[in-house]
C-alpha positions as CSV (number, residue, x, y, z in Angstrom):
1,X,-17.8,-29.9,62.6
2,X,-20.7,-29.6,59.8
3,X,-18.1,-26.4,58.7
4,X,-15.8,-28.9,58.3
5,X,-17.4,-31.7,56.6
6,X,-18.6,-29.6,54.3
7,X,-15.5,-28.5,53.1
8,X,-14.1,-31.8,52.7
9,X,-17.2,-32.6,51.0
10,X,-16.4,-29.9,48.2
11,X,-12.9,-30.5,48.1
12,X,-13.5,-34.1,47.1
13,X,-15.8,-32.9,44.3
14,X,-13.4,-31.0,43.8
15,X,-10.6,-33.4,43.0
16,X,-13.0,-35.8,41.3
17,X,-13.2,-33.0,38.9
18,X,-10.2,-32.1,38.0
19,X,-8.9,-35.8,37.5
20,X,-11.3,-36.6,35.6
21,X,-12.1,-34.3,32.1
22,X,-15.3,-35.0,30.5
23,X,-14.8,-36.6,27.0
24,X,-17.2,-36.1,25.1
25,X,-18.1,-38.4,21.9
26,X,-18.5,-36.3,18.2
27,X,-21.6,-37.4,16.6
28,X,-22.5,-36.7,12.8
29,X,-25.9,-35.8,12.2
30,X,-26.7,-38.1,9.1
31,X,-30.5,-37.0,8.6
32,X,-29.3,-33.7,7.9
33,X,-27.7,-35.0,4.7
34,X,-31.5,-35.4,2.7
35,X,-32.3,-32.0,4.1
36,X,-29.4,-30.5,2.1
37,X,-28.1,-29.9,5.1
38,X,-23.9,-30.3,4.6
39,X,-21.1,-28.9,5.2
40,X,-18.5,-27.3,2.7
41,X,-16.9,-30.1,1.9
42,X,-20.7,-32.2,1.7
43,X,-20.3,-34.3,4.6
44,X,-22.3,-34.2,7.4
45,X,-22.9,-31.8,9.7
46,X,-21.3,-32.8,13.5
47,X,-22.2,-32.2,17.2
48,X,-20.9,-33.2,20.6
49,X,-24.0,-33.8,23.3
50,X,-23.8,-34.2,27.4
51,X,-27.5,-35.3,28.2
52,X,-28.4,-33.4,31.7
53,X,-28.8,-35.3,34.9
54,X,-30.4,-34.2,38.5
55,X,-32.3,-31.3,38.4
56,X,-30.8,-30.3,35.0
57,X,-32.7,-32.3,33.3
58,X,-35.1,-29.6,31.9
59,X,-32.2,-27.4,31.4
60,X,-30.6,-27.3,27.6
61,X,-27.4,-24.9,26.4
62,X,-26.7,-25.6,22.8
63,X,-23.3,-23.7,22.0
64,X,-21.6,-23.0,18.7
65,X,-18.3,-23.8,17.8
66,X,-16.1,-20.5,16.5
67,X,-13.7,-20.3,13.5
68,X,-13.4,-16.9,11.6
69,X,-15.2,-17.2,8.1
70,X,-14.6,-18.1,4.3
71,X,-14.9,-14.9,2.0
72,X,-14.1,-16.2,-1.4
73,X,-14.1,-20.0,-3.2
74,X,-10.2,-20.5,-2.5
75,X,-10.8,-19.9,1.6
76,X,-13.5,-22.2,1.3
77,X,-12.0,-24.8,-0.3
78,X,-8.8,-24.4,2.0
79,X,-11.4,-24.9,4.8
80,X,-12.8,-28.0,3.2
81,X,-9.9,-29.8,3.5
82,X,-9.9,-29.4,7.6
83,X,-11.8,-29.3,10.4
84,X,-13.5,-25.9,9.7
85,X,-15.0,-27.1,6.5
86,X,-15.0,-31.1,6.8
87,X,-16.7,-33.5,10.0
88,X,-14.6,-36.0,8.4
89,X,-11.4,-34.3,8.9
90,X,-12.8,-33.0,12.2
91,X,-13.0,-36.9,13.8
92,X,-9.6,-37.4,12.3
93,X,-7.8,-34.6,14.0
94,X,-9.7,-35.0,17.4
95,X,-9.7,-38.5,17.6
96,X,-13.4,-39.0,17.8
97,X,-14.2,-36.7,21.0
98,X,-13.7,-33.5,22.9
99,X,-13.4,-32.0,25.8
100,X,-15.9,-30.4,27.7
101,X,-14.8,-27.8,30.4
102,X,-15.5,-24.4,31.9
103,X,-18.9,-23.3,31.2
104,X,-19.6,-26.9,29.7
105,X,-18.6,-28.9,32.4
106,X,-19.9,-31.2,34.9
107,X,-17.8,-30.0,37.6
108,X,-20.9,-28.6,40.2
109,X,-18.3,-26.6,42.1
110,X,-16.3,-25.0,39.6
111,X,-19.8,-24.7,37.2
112,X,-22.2,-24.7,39.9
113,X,-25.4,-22.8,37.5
114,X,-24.8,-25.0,34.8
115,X,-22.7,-28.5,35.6
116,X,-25.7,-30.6,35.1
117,X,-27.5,-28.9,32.0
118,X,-27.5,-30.6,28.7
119,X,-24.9,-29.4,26.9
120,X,-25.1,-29.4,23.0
121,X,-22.3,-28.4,20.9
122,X,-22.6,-27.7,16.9
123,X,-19.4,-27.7,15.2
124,X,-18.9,-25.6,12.7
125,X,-18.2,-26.5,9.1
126,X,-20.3,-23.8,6.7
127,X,-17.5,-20.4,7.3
128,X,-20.6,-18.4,7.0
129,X,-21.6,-18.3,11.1
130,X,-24.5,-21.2,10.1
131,X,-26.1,-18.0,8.1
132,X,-25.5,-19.2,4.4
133,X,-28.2,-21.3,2.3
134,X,-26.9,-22.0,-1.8
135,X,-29.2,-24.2,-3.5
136,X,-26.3,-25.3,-6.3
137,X,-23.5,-26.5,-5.5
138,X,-20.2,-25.3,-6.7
139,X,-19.7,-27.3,-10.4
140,X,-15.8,-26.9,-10.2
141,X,-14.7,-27.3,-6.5
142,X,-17.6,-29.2,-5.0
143,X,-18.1,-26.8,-2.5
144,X,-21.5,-26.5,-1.0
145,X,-22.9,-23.2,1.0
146,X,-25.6,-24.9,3.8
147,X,-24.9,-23.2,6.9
148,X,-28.8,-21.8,7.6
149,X,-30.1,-25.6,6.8
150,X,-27.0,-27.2,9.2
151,X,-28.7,-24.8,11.9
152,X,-32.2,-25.8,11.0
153,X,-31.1,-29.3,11.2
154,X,-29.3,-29.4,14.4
155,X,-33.0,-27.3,15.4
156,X,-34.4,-30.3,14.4
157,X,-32.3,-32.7,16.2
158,X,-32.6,-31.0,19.5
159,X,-36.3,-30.8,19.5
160,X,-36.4,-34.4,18.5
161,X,-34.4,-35.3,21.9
162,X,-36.6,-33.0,24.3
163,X,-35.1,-29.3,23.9
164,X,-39.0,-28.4,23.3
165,X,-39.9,-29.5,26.6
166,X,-37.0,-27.1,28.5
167,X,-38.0,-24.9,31.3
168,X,-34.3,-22.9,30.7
169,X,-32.2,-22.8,27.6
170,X,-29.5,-20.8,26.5
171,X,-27.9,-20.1,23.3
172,X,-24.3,-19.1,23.3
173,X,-21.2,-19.0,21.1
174,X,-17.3,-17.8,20.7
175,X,-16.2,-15.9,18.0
176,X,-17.5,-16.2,14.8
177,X,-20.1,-18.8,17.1
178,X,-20.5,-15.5,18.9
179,X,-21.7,-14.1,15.5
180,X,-23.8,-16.7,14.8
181,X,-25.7,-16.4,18.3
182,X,-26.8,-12.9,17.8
183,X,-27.8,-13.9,14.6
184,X,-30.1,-16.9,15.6
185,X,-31.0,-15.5,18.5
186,X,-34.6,-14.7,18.3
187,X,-34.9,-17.5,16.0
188,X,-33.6,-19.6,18.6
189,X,-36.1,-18.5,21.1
190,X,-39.4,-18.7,18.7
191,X,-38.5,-22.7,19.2
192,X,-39.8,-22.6,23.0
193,X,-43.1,-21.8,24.6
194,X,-43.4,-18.8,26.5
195,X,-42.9,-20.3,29.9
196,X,-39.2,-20.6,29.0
197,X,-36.2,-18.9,30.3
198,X,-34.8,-18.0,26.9
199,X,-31.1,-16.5,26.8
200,X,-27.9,-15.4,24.3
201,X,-24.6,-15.4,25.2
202,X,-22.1,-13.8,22.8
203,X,-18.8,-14.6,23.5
204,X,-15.9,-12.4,21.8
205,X,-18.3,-11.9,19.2
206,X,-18.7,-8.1,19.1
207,X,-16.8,-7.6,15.9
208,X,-16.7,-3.6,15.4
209,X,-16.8,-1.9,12.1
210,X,-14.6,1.1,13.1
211,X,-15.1,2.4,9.8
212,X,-12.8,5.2,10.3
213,X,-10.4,3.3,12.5
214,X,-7.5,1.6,11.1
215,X,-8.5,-1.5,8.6
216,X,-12.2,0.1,9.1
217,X,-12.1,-0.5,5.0
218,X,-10.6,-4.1,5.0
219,X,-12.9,-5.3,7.2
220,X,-16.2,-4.0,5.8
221,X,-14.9,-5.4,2.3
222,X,-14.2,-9.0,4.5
223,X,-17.2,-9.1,5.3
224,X,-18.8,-7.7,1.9
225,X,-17.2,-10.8,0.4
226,X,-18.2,-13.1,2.8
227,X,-21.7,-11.6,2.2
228,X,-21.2,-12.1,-1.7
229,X,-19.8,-15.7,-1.1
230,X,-22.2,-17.1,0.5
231,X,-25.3,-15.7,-0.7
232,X,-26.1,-13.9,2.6
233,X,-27.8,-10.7,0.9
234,X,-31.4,-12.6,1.8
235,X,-30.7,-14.4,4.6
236,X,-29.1,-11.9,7.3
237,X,-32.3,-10.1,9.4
238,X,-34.5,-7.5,7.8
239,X,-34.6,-5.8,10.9
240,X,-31.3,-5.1,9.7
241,X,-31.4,-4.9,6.3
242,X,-34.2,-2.6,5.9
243,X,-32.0,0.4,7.2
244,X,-28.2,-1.3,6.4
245,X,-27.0,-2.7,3.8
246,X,-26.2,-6.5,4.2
247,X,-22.3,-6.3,4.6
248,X,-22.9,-4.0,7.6
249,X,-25.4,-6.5,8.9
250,X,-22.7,-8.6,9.8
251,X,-21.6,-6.4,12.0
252,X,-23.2,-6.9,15.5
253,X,-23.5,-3.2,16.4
254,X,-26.3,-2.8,13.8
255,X,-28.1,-6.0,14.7
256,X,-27.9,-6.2,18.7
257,X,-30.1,-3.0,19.1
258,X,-33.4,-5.0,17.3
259,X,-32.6,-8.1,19.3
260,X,-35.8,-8.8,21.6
261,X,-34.4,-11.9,23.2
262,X,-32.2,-11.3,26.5
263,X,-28.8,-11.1,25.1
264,X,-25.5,-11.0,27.4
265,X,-22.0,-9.9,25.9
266,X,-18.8,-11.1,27.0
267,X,-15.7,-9.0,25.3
268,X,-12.0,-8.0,26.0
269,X,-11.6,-4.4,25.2
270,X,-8.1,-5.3,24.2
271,X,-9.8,-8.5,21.8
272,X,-6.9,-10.6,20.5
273,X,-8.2,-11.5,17.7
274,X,-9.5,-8.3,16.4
275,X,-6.6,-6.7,17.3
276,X,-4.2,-9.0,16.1
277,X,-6.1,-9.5,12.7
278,X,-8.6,-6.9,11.6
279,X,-6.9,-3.9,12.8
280,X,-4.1,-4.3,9.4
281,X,-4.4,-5.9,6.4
282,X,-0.3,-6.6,6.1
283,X,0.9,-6.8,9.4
284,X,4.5,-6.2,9.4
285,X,7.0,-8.4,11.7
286,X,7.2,-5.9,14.4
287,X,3.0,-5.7,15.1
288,X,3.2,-10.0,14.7
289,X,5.4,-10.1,17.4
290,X,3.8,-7.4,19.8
291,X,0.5,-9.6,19.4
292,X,2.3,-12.6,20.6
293,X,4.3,-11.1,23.7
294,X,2.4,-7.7,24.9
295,X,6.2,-7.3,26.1
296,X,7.2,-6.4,22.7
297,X,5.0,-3.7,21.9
298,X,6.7,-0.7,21.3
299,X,4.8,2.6,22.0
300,X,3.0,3.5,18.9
301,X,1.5,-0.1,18.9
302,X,0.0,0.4,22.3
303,X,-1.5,3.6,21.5
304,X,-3.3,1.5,18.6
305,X,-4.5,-1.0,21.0
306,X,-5.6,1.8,23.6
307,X,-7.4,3.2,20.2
308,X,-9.2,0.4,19.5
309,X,-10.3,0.1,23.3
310,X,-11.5,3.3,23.1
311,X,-13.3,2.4,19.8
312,X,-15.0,-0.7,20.7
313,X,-16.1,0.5,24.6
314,X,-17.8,3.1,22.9
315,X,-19.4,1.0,20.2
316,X,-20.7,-0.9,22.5
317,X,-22.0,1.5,24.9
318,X,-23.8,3.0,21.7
319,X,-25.4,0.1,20.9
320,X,-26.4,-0.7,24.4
321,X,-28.3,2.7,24.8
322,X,-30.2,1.6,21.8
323,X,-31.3,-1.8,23.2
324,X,-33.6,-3.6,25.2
325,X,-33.1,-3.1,28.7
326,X,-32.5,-6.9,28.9
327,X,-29.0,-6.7,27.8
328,X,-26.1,-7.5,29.5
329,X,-22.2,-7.2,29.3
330,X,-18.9,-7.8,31.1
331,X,-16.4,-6.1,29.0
332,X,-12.6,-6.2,30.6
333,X,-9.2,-5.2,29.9
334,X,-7.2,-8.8,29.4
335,X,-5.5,-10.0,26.1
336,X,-8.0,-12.3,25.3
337,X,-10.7,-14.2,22.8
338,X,-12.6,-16.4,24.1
339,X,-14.5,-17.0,27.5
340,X,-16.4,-20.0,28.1
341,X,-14.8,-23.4,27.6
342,X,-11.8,-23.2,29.7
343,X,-11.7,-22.6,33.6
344,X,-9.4,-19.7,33.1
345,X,-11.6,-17.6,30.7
346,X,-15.1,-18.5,32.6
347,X,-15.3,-20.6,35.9
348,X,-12.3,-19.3,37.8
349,X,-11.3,-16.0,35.4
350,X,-10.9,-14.1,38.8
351,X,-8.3,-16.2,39.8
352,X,-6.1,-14.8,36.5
353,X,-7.5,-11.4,36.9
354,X,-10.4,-11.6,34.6
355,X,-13.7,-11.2,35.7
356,X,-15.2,-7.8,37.4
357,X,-17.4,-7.0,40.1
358,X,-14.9,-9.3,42.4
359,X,-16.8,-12.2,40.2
360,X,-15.8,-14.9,38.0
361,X,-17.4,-14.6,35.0
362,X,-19.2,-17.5,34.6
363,X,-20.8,-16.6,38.6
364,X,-22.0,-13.0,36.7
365,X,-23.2,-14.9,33.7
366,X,-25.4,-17.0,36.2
367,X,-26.8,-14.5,38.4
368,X,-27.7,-12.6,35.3
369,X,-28.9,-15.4,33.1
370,X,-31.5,-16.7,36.2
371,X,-32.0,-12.9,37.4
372,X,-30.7,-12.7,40.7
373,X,-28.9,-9.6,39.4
374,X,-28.4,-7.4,35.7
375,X,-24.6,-6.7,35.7
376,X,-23.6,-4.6,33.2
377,X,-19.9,-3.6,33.8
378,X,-16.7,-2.7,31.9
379,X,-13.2,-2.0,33.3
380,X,-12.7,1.5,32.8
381,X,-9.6,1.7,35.5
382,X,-7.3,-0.1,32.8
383,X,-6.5,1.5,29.2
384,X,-3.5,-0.8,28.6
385,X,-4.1,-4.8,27.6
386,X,-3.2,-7.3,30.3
387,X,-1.6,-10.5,30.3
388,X,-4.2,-12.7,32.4
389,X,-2.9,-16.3,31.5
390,X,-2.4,-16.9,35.1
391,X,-0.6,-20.0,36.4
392,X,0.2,-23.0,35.4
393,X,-3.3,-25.5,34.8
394,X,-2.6,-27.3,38.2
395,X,-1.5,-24.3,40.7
396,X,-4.4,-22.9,39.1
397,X,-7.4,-25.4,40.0
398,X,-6.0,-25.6,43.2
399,X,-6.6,-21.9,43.6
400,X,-9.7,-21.6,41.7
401,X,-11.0,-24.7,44.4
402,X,-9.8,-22.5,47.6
403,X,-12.2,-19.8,45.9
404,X,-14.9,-22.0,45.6
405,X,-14.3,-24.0,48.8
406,X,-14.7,-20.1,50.5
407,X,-17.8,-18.8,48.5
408,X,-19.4,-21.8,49.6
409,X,-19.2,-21.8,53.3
410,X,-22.4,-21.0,55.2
């Protein structure tokens, strides 16, 4: 009978969860404005917060919002004019709110590590991954380079709410977010005292130079204009720039190795975005439509893809050996970018085939972020991409619930 009622008991949270998505109100942060603190377009910078409840009330994760980058003044002031470069156009286009889910949700049974955490999100508006700090702004466009002082700001913000006071916090981010995490890592955890659990979490941010790979030259001279762009030559870490040169500090294989701050990677070997847009500079119609239906790849395009696997497993592996031993990873063989804020990429990933170790990811982020276990795994049975979208949203929370419901039972 107590079997019983307890899985009625989680089935009902269950179901409360998954009728009911948390909305989540966008806020601007208008006290970063006299700090110089903008975005590209000068408006305010903008965040979405979930104060914690219960026992999570000491417990903070402060995310970063992803979005590729800006690498001359005519991207930028593309970007200005949306939600990349402009809070204003961001509440426009989202009516006011978003959704928090996966990793960010308060569902306790499909997030049970993190459900009831305050959850911070920073939006990001600055296409430098919050790194860029321009004094003058641009006399023709308008265009203002602030991303270090929106990070400083939002800093501020959460220490002015209680973030000081955590006993856990984590730092994480997808994409160019991912980027940015590695980057303010350590910064991040200097704001804490030493009694903290302080933690990264990069998410599809392990962006690989394969300088002899195909586009290995387009994307160092992407990111050497992003550099020259936004001023970064004195603002990326000179733990890195003392032995790179700042383009190449961009790239996370020559910064993760001096990170001293616990730092866990989530990647796709088969990355759909670097795949689908770093790999070739002119992409003809053939490559455009392998990358949106793996079906369509003919054979010399998957022999690229199992290259690039190859490439970044190995990257990574490289830069692993020279780390801290505090370093984690989950690397696996799904089409994917992008983990953490939806069920199917974090909280119930092994329902569609994606998570390792017969885990979900978000279950291995947990055990390794509170250290019931290090977990450092990467599928090296598949060497072809797979197509993990699972089912259909409903037939898949009602699967992902059975998984839960079972894990659960005493």
């Amino acid at each position: 009978m107590a079997t019983l009622l307890l899985a009625l008991t989680i089935l009902s949270l269950v179901v409360a969860g998954i009728e009911a998505d948390q909305s989540v109100t966008i806020t601007l942060l208008d006290s970063a404005v006299a700090k110089g603190a903008v975005c590209l377009d000068g408006t305010p910078p903008s965040y979405a917060y979930s104060p914690g409840f219960g026992d999570g009330v000491d417990n903070w994760h402060v995310i970063f919002d992803g979005g590729g980058w800006c690498r001359n003044v005519a991207e930028c002031l593309d970007r200005s004019k949306h939600y990349l470069g402009s809070s204003a156009k961001l509440i426009s286009e989202v009516n006011g709110s978003v959704y928090f889910n996966g990793m960010l949700g308060n569902n306790s049974t499909f997030n049970p590590d993190f459900y009831n955490w305050h959850v911070f999100k920073i939006f990001y508006c600055d296409g430098s991954s919050f790194m860029s700090n321009v004094e003058d702004v641009d006399p023709m466009y308008n265009l203002t380079y602030r991303g270090a002082r929106i990070y400083d700001a939002m800093m501020d913000e959460l220490l002015r709410i209680g973030m000081g006071n955590a006993k856990n916090a984590l730092l994480s981010g997808g994409s160019a977010g991912g980027l940015a995490t590695i980057l303010h890592c350590d910064k991040f955890q200097s704001l804490f005292h030493d009694t903290t659990r302080v933690k990264c979490i990069s998410d599809s941010g392990f962006f690989i130079h394969g300088q002899h790979f195909f586009g290995g030259d387009w994307r160092e001279s992407f990111f050497s204009r992003v550099v020259s762009t936004h001023g970064l030559t004195n603002m990326l870490p000179t733990s890195c720039t003392s032995k790179f040169s700042p383009t190449l500090c961009l790239f996370p294989e020559n910064l993760v190795p001096d990170i001293q701050t616990p730092l866990f990677l989530i990647e796709s070997a088969f990355d759909a975005y670097q795949i689908a847009v770093t790999l070739f500079p002119a992409k003809g119609p053939q490559w455009i439509s392998c990358n949106s239906n793996l079906m369509l790849c003919n054979s010399t395009e998957i022999e690229i893809m199992k290259d690039f696997r190859f490439i970044l497993i190995n990257t990574l592996k490289s830069t692993i050996a020279n780390s801290s031993s505090k370093r984690g990873y989950l690397v696996h063989s799904c089409w994917r970018h992008g983990h953490m804020e939806d069920i199917s990429g974090s909280t119930c990933s092994l329902i569609v085939g994606n998570g390792l170790a017969n885990k979900n990811i978000a279950e291995v982020v947990g055990d390794w972020y509170f250290d019931r276990s290090e977990f450092q795994e990467m599928d090296m049975v598949n060497n072809l991409p797979r197509n993990c979208t699972g089912d259909d949203l409903p037939i898949l929370e009602k699967k992902c619930s059975d998984y839960y419901i079972h894990h659960q039972m005493p």
